[in-house]
C-alpha positions in Angstrom: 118.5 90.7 93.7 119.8 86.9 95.3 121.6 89.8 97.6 118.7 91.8 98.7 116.3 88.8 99.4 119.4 87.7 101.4 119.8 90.8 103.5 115.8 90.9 103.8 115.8 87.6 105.7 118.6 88.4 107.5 116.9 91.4 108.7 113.6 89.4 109.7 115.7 86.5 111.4 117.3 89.3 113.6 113.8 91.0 114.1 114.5 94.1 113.3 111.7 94.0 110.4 108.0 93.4 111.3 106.1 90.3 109.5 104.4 92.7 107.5 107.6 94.7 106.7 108.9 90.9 105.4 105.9 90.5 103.5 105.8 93.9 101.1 110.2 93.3 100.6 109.2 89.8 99.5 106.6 90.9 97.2 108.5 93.8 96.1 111.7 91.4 95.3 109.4 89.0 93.1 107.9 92.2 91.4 111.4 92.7 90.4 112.7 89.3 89.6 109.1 89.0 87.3 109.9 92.3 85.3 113.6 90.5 84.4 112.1 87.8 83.3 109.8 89.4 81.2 112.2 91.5 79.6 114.7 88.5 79.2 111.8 86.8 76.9 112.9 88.5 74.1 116.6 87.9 74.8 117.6 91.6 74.7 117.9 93.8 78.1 118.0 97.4 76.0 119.0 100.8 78.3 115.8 101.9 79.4 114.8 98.2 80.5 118.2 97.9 82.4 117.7 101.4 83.7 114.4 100.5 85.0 115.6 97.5 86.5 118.1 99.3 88.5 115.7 101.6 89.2 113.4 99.0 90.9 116.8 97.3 92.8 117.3 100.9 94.2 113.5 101.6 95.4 113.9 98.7 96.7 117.5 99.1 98.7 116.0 102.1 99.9 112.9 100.8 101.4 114.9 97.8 102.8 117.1 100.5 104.8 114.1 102.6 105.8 112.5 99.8 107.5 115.3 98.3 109.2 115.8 101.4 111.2 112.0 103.1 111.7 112.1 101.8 115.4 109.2 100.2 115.6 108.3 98.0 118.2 108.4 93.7 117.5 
């Protein structure tokens, strides 16, 4: 997750993401890191929480990639 919020800013700093495209990664990454830590509370990550976990880091990868490169205009 450290990596995506990494390659997010990255992205921003080199303007090839809008400030609103910033704005919805940025939310979407602490959506993610708040669903770990809710399912860490009970100190057990079963299958179907790790699988929706990764599932959320790939939506996520995907959207991060899709916005870097929809051309628009900054």
């Amino acid at each position: 997750m450290t990596q995506q919020k990494a390659a997010i800013k990255a992205a921003y700093k080199k303007k090839r993401l809008t400030h609103k495209e910033y704005n919805k990664l940025m939310d979407e990454q602490q959506v993610i890191y708040n669903t770990i830590e809710k399912y860490k509370d009970d100190g057990y990550l079963s299958s179907e929480e790790k699988n929706k976990i990764a599932s959320k880091q790939q939506r996520a990868a995907n959207r991060i990639r899709k916005y870097q490169v929809n051309n628009e205009r900054y």
